[in-house]
C-alpha positions as CSV (number, residue, x, y, z in Angstrom):
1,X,20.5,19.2,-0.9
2,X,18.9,21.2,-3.9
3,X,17.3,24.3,-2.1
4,X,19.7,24.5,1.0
5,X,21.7,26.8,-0.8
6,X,18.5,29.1,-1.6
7,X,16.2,28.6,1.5
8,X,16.8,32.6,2.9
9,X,16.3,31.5,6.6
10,X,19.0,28.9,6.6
11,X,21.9,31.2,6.4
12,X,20.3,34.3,8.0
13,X,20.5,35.8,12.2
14,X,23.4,33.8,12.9
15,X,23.5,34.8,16.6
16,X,19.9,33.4,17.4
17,X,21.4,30.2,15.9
18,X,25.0,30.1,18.2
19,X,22.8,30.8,20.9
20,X,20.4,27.8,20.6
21,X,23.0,25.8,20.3
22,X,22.8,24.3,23.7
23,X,18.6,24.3,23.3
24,X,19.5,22.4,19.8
25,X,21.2,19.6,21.5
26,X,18.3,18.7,23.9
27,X,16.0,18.9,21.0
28,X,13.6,21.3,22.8
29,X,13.9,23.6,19.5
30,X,12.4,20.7,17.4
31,X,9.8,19.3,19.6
32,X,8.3,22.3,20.7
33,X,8.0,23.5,16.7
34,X,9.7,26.3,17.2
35,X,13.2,25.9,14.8
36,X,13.8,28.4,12.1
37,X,10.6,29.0,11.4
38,X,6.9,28.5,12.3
39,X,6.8,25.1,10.5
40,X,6.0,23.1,13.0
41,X,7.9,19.3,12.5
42,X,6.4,18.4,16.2
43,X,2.9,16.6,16.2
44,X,0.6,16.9,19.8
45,X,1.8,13.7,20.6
46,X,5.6,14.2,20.6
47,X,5.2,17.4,22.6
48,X,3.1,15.4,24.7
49,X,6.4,12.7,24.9
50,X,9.0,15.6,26.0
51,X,6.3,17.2,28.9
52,X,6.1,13.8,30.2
53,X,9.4,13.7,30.3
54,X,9.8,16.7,32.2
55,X,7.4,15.7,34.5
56,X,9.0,12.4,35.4
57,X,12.2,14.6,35.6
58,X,10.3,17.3,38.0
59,X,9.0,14.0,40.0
60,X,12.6,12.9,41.0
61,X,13.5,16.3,41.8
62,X,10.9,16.7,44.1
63,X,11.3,13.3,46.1
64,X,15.1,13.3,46.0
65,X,14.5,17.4,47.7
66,X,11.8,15.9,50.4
67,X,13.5,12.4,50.8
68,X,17.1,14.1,50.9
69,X,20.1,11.9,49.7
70,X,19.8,9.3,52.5
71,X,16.1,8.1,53.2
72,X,15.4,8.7,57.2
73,X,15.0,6.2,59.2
74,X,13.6,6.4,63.4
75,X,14.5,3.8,65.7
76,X,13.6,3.4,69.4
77,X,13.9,0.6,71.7
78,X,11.8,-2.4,71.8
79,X,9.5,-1.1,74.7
80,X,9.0,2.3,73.8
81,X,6.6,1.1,70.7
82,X,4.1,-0.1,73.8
83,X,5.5,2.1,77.0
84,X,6.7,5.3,76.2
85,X,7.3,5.7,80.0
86,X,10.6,4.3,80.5
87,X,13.4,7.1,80.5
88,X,14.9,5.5,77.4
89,X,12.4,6.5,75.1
90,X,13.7,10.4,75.7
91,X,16.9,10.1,74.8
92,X,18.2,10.7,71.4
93,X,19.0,7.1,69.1
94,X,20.5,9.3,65.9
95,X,23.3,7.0,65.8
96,X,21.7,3.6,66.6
97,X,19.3,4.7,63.7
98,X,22.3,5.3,61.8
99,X,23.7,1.6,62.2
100,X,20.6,0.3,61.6
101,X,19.7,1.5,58.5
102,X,21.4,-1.3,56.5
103,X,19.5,-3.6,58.4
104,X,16.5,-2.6,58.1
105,X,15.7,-0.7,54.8
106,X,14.7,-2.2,51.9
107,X,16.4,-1.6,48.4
108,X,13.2,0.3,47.4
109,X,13.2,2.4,50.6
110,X,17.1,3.3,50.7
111,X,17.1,4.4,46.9
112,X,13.5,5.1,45.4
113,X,14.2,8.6,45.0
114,X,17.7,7.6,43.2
115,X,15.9,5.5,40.8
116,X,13.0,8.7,39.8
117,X,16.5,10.4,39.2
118,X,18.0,7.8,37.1
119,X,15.1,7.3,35.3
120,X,14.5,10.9,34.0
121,X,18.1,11.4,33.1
122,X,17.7,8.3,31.0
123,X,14.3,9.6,29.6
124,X,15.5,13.4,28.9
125,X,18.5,12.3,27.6
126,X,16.6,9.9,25.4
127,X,16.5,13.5,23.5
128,X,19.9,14.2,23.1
129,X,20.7,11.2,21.2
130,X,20.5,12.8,17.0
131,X,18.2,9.6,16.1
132,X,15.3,11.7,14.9
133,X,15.2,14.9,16.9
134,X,18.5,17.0,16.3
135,X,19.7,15.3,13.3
136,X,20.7,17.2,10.2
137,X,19.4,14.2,7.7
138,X,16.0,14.6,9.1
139,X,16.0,18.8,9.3
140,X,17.3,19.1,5.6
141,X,14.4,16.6,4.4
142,X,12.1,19.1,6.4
143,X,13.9,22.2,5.2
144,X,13.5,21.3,1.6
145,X,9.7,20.1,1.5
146,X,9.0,23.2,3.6
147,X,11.1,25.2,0.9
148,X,8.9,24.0,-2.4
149,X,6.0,24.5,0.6
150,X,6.3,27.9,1.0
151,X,7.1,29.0,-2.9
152,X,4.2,27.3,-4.2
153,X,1.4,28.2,-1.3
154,X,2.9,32.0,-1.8
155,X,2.5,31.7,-5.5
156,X,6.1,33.0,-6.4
157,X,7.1,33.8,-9.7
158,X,10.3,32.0,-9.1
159,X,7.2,28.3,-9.5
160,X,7.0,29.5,-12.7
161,X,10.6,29.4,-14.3
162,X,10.6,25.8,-16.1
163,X,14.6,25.1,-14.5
164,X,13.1,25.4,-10.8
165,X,10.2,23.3,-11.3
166,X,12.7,20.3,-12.7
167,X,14.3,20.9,-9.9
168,X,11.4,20.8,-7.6
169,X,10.9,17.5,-8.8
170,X,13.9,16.2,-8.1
171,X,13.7,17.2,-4.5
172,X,9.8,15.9,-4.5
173,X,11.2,12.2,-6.1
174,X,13.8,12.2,-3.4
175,X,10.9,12.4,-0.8
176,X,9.2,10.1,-2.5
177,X,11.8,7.2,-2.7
178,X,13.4,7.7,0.5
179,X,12.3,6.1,4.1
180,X,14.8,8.1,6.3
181,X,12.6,9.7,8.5
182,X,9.9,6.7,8.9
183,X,13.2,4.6,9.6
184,X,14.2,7.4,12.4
185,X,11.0,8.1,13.9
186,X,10.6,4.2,14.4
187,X,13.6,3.4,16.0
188,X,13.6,7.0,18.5
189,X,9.7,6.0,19.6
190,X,10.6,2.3,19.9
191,X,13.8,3.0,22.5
192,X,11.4,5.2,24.4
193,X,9.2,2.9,24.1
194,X,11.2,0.4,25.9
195,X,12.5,2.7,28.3
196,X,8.9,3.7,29.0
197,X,8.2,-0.3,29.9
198,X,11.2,-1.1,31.8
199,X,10.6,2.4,33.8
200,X,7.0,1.1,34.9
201,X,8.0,-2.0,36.0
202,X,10.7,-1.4,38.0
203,X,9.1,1.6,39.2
204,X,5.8,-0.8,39.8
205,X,8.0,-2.8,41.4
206,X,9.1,-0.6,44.1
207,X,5.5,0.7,44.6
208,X,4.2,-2.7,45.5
209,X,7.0,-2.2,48.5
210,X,5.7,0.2,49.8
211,X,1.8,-0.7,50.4
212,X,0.3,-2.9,52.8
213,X,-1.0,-5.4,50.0
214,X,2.2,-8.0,51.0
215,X,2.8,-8.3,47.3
216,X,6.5,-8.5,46.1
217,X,7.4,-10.5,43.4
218,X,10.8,-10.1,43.4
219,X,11.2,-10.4,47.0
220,X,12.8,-6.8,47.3
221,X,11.3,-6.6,51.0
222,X,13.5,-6.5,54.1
223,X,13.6,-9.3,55.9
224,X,14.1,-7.6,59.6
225,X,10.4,-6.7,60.2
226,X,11.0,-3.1,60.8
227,X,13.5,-4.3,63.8
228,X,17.3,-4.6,64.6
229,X,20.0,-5.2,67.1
230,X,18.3,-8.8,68.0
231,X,15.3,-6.7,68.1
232,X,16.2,-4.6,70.5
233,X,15.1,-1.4,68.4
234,X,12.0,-0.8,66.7
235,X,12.6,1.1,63.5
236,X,10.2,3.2,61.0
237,X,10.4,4.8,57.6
238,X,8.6,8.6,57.7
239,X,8.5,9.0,54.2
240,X,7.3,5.1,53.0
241,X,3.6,7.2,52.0
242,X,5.4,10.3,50.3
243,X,7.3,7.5,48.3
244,X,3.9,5.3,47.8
245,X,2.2,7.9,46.2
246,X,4.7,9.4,44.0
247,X,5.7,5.6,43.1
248,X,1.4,5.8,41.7
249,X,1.9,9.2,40.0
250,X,4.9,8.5,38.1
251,X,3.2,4.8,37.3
252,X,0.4,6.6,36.0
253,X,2.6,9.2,34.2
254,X,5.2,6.6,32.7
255,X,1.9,4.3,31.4
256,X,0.8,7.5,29.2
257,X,4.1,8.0,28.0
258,X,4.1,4.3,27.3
259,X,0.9,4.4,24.9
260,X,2.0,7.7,23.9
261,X,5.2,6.1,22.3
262,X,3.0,2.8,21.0
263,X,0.9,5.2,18.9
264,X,3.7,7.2,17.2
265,X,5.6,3.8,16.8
266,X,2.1,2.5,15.3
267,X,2.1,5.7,13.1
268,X,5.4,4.5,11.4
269,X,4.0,1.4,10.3
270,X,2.2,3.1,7.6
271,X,-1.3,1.3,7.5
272,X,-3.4,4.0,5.8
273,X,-6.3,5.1,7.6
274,X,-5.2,4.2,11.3
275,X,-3.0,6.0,13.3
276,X,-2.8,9.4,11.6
277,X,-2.0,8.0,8.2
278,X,-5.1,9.2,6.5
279,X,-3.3,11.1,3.5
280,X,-2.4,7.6,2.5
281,X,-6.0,6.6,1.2
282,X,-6.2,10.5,-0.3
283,X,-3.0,9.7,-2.3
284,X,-4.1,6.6,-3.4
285,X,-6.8,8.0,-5.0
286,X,-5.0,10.4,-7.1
287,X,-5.0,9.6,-10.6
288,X,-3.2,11.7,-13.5
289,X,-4.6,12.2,-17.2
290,X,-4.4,8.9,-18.5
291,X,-6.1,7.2,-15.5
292,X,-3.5,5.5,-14.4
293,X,-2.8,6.0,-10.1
294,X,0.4,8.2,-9.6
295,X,1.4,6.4,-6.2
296,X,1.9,3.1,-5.5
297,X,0.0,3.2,-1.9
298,X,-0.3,-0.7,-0.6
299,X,-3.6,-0.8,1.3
300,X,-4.0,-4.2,2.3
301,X,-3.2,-3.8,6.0
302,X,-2.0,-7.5,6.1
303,X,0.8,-6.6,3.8
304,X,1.8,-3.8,5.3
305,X,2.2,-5.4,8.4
306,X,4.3,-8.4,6.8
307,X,6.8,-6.2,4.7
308,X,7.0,-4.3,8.1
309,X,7.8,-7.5,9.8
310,X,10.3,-8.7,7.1
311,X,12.1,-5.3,7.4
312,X,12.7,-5.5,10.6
313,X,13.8,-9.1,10.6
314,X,16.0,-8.1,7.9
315,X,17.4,-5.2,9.8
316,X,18.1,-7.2,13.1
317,X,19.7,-10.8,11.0
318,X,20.4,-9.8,7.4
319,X,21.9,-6.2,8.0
320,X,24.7,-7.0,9.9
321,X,26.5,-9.2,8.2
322,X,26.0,-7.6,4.9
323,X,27.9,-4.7,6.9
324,X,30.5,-7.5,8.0
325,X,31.1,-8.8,4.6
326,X,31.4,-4.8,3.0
327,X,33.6,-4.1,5.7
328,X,35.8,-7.1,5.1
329,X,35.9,-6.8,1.3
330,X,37.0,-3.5,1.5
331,X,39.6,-4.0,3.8
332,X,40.6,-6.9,1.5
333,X,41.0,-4.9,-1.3
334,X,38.5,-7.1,-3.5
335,X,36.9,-4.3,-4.8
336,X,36.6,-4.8,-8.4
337,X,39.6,-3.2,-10.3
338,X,39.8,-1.7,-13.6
339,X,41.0,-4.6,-16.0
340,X,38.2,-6.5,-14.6
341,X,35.8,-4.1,-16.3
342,X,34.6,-5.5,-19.7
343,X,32.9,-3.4,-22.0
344,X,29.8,-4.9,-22.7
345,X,28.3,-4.1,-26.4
346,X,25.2,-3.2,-27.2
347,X,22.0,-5.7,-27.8
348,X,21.6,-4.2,-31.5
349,X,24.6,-4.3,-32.8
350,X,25.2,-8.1,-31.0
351,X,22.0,-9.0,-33.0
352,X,22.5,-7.5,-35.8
353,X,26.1,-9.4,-36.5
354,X,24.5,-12.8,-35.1
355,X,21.8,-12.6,-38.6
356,X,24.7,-11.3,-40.6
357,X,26.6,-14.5,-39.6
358,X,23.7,-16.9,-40.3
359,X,23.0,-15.1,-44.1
360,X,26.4,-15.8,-45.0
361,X,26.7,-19.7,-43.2
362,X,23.4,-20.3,-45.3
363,X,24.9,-19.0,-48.6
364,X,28.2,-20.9,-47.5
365,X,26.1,-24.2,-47.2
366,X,24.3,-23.3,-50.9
367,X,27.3,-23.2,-52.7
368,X,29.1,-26.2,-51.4
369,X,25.7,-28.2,-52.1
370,X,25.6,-26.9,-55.6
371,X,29.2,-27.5,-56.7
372,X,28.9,-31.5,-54.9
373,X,26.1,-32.0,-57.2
374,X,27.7,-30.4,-60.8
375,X,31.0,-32.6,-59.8
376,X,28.8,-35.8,-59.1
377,X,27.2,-35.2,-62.7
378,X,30.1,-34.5,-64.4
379,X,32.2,-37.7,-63.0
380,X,29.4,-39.9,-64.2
381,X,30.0,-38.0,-67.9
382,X,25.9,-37.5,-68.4
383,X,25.5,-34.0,-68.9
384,X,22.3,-34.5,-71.1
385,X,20.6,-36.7,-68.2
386,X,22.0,-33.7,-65.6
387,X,20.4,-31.3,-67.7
388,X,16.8,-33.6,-68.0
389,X,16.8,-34.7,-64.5
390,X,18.0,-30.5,-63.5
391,X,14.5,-29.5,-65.2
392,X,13.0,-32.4,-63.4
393,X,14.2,-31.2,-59.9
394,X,13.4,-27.7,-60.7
395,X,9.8,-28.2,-59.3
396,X,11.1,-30.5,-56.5
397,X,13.3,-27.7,-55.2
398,X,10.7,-25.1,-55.4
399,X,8.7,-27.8,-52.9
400,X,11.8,-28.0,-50.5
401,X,12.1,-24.3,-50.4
402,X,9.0,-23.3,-48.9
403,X,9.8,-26.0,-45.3
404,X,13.3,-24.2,-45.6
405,X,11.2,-20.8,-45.7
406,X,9.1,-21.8,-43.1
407,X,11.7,-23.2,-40.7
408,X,13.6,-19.7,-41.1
409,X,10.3,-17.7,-40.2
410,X,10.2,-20.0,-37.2
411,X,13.6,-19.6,-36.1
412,X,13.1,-15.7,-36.9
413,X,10.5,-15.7,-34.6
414,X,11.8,-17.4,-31.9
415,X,14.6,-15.5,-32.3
416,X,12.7,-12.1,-31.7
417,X,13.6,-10.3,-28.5
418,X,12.0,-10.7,-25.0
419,X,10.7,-7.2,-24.3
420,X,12.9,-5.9,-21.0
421,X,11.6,-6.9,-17.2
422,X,11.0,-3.9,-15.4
423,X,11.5,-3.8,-11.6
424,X,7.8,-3.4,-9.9
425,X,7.1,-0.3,-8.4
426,X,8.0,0.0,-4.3
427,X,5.0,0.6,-1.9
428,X,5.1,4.5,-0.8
429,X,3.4,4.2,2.4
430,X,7.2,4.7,4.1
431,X,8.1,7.2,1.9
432,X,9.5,10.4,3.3
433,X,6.9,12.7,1.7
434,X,3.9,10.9,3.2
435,X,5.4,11.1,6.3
436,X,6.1,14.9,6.6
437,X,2.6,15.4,5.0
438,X,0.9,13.3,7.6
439,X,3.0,14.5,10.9
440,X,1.8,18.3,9.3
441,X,-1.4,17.4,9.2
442,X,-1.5,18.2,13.2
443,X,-0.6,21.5,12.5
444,X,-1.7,22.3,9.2
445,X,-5.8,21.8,7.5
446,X,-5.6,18.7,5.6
447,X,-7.3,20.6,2.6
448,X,-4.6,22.8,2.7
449,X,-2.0,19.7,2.2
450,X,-4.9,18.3,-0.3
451,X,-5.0,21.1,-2.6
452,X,-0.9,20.8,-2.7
453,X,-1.2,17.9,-4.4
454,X,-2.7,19.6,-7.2
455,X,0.3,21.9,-7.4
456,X,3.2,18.9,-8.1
457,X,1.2,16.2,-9.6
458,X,-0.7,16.3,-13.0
459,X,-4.3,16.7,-11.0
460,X,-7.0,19.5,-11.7
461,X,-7.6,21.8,-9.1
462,X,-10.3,23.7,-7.7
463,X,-9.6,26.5,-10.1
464,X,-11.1,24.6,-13.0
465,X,-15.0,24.6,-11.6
466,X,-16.7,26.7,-13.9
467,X,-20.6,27.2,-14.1
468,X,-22.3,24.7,-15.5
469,X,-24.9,26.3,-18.6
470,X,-26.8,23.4,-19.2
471,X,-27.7,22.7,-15.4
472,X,-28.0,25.8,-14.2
473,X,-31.4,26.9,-15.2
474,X,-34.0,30.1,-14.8
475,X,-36.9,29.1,-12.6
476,X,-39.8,31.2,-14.2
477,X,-42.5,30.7,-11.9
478,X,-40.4,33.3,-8.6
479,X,-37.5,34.8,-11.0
480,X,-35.0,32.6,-9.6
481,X,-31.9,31.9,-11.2
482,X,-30.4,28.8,-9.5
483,X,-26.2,28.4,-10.3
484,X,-24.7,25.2,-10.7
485,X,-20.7,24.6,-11.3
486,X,-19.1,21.7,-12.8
487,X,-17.2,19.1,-10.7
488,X,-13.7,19.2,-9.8
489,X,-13.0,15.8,-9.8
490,X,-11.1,13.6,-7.6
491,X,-9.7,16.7,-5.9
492,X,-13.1,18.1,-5.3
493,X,-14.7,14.2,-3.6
494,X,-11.5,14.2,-1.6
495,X,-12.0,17.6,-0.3
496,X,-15.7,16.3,0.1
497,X,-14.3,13.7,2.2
498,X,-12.6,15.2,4.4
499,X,-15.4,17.8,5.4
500,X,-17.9,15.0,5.2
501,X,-18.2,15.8,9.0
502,X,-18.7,19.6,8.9
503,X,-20.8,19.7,5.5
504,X,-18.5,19.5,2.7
505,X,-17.1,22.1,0.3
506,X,-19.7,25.1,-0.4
507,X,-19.5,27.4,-2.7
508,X,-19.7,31.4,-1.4
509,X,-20.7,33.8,-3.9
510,X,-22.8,37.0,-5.2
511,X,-24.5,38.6,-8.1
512,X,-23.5,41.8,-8.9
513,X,-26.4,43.8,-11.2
514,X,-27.7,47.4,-11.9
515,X,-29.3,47.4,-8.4
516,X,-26.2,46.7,-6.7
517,X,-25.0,43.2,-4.8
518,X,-27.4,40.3,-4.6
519,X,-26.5,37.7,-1.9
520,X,-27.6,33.9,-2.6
521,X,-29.7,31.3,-1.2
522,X,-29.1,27.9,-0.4
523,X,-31.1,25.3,-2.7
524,X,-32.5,22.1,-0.9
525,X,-31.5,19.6,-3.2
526,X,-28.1,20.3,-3.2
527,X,-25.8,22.5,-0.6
528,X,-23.6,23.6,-3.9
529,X,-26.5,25.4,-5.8
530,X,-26.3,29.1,-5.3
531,X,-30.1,31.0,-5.9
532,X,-30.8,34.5,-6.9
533,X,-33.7,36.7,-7.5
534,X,-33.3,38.1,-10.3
535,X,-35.1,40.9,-12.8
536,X,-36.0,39.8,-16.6
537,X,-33.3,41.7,-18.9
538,X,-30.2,42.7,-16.4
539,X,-27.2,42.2,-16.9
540,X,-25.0,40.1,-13.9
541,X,-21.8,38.9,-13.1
542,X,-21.5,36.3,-10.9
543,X,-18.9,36.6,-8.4
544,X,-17.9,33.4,-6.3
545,X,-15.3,31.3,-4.3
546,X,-15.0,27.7,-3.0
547,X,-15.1,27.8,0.7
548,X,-14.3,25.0,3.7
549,X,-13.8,25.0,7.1
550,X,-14.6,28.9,7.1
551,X,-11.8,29.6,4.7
552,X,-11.3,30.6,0.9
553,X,-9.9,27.3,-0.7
554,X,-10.1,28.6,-4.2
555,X,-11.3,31.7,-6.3
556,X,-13.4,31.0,-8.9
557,X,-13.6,33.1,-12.5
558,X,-16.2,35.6,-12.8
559,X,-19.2,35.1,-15.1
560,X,-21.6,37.4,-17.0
561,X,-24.9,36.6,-18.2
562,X,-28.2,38.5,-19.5
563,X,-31.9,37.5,-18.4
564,X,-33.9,37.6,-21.1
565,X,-36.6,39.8,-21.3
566,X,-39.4,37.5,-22.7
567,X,-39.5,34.1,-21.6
568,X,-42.4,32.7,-23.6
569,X,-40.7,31.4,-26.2
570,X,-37.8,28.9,-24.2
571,X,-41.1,28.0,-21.4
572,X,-42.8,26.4,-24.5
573,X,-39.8,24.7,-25.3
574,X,-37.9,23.5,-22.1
575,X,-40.7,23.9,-19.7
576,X,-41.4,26.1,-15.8
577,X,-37.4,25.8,-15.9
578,X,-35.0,27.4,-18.9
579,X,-31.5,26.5,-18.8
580,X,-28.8,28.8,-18.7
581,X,-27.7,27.9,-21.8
582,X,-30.6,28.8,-23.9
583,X,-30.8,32.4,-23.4
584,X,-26.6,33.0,-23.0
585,X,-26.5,31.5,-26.7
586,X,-29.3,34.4,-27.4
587,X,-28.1,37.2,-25.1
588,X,-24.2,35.9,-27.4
589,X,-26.6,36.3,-30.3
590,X,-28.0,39.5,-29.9
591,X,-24.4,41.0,-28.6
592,X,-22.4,39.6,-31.9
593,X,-25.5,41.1,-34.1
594,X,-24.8,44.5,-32.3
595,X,-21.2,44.1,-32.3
596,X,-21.5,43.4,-36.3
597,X,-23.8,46.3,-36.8
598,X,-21.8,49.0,-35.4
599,X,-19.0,49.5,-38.3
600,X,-22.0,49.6,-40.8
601,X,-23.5,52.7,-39.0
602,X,-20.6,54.6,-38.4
603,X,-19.7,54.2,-42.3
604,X,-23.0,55.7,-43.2
């Protein structure tokens, strides 16, 4: 990769790294967000998957340490279930419980607490396989968005060397056109996914066993009736409950796993808006100078769905034997080889020889006419009568000229070259950079990842709101200057958006004046507007930020103004209201008429 070499936490504390080496393996590292650094690749839901996990696993502990490796079994004699009188029922039946445990125990009863076992081994070592969690593909994709992440959030000067940012894009374009971690994630929460479902069921299974409902599909019940030796002993199971009602909890636990997996599985499909893919609908509305959308977002869920299904169908019939047939072609050697390489020349120079060979076949053709018809005329011996019927012809040929002219033009034209097809632009709803974006956006504020954009794509940011003169006016009537800024653009509504819920951007700010800070109002017609009180003929400076969610987004540039001191003149003109920009042309005035009239003085 492009910034391995340079990311400074990669190749530092090399003895925290050998010793997480075993930690690595089982993936806990990942999942619980805590690898080289505090940029968390684990969402809530996959930590969610691994505590399950361990709880599944801490399940079959637990009933394999109560059950012990063979489940218990009692067994009396026939009489002793009604009687317990008879001198038999004192003595001690270990052994005859021993011989009859294979007659009497169930395949549930002799090995539910071997199946908990099995099962969470399967489920915890679901993590060790490198599909997604633990492999490197997936950590150096991570590594180098979180890389650009960290330079550009920090503001380094190292953003601003014109080499770096070419490679930045390079990186970011790799991102872009890639589908290696959508790809991963799918298939890792799909196997669990499946393992999840066959876990229930068969666990299910066993739990039906051991209730008193008489429900058991599968006909895993023992046939014996709870007796043996010709039923001459009556046998019971001590821990049926304890296995009943772990069987329910590790149902109930294996189910939320279950949909667990289904979401993150539904979360690689892509469909903007659903499932935690909400920066998809952000970046499609991104739009660079010209107007023209700078990703290709498909947002039809109907097609997304279909290209997901043809991908998969592609992956499960196509794939393989397009690995069959590479595999066999390379072991045949029929590869192609160099003399089967042809040179191919290029378009211009094949066109330009193809009219050079029509001019001359044409002039070819001119000549040969023209010396057939001087020999005709000479054979016949009437040169006068050539030379009569010559100026005769002279206006015919001019006639059959122009069709010949026309016909060329026509052939020129058809003739002209077919501008190049150009392969469509892919959908980017798989693509690697939406993916890390939208798996951070659990960890990280989505204006955060918003106002990113900004910094690799061609978008104005917050930075460029700037007070707006001609709106922002002087209400005469209280002294009240009310502060309006221009809009951001798409940014700014997408930001808007995404604080719809918790009031929007606002804009934080104060006037600073001869009697010191002056904090603002709120307007009612709109949340943005910031209101002061202000005195006829200060000086301010407006100080003020763009704010959301409680936090600075974006610092906005200072700005100076003057009050006027006498307000009669722009209140017969524009009204109760004067806009800002009718006395900050005057106050602009007044200060270039000073500014003009100080070099005068100091030469007198």
């Amino acid at each position: 990769t492009l910034f391995n070499s340079s990311v400074p936490s990669l190749k530092q504390k090399k003895h925290p790294k050998q010793k997480m080496a075993f930690l690595d393996i089982l993936n806990i590292p990942g999942l619980l967000g805590t690898d080289l650094h505090a940029f968390k690749r684990a969402n809530v839901y996959d930590k969610l998957d691994l505590g399950l996990a361990g709880v599944v696993a801490l399940i079959g502990v637990s009933v394999l340490i109560l059950n012990g490796f063979s489940s218990p079994l009692t067994c009396v004699p026939a009489g002793c279930s009604s009687s317990g009188t008879s001198t038999n029922c004192a003595l001690d039946w270990t052994y005859q419980s021993g011989l009859c445990k294979n007659e009497v125990l169930s395949l549930p009863d002799a090995n539910f607490h071997y199946l908990l076992v099995v099962l969470a081994l399967l489920l915890v070592g679901l993590l060790t396989v490198p599909i997604y969690w633990g492999s490197n593909a997936s950590k150096e994709l991570f590594d180098n968005f979180y890389y650009i992440w960290a330079k550009l959030k920090n503001g380094d000067e190292e953003c601003k060397d014109v080499e770096w940012k070419r490679r930045m894009h390079f990186v970011l374009d790799q991102l872009k056109s890639g589908n290696s971690l959508t790809t991963r994630y799918a298939l890792y929460h799909g196997v669990a996914l499946v393992l999840d479902l066959v876990a229930l069921v068969v666990v299910g299974l066993f739990t039906l066993n051991f209730t008193d409902l008489g429900l058991d599909p599968l006909g895993l019940a023992s046939t014996s009736g709870g007796k043996c030796a010709s039923d001459g002993f009556t046998c019971a199971i001590p821990n049926r409950d304890l296995f009943k009602w772990f069987g329910v909890l590790t149902c109930l636990v294996l189910l939320v796993k279950a949909v667990i997996n289904l979401k993150c599985l539904l979360f690689s499909l892509g469909l903007p808006g659903l499932f935690g893919r909400n920066f998809l609908i952000y970046a499609d509305n991104l739009k660079d100078n010209s107007d023209k959308s700078i990703y290709n977002i498909q947002t039809n869920p109907i097609m997304v769905l279909l290209h997901t299904l043809l991908v998969v169908l592609k992956l499960i019939f196509i794939a393989p034997i397009q690995w069959l047939l590479a595999f066999c072609r390379f072991y045949a050697r029929k590869h192609d080889s160099p003399k089967e390489i042809i040179k191919r020349l290029s378009a211009t120079n094949i066109r330009a020889e193809q009219k050079e060979t029509k001019k001359v076949e044409k002039e070819a053709k001119a000549l040969e006419t023209a010396v057939n018809g001087d020999d005709a005329a000479l054979k016949n011996g009437d040169a006068a009568a050539k030379n009569g019927d010559a100026k005769k012809e002279k206006p015919k040929e001019k006639e059959e000229k122009k069709p010949k002219e026309a016909e060329e033009k026509k052939e020129e034209k058809k003739e002209e070259p077919k501008s190049t097809p150009l392969v469509a632009r892919p959908a980017q709803n798989w693509s690697d950079l939406f993916f890390i974006i939208d798996i951070l956006s659990y960890n990280i504020d989505q204006c955060d990842l918003i106002l990113f954009m900004t910094k690799i794509n061609p978008v104005p940011g917050l930075e460029n709101k700037k007070v707006n003169v001609d709106i922002s006016y002087l209400d005469t009537s209280n002294n009240t200057m009310v502060v309006s800024h221009t809009d951001a653009g798409v940014i700014e509504s997408l930001l808007d958006t995404e604080l719809a819920t918790e009031g929007g951007l606002q804009i934080v700010g104060w006037l600073e004046g001869p009697t010191g800070i002056m904090w603002s109002q709120r307007t009612k017609d709109s949340p943005k507007n910031l209101a002061f009180a202000v005195s006829l003929g200060s000086t301010y400076e407006l100080v003020s930020a763009v704010y959301g969610r409680g936090r600075m987004l974006a610092r906005l540039q200072n700005f100076t103004f003057q009050c006027p001191q006498d307000t009669k003149k722009q209140m017969k003109k524009y009204g109760q209201n004067i806009p800002l920009s009718a006395f900050i042309s005057q106050s602009l005035f007044q200060k270039f008429s000073s500014d003009q009239g100080r070099p005068t003085e100091g030469l007198r």
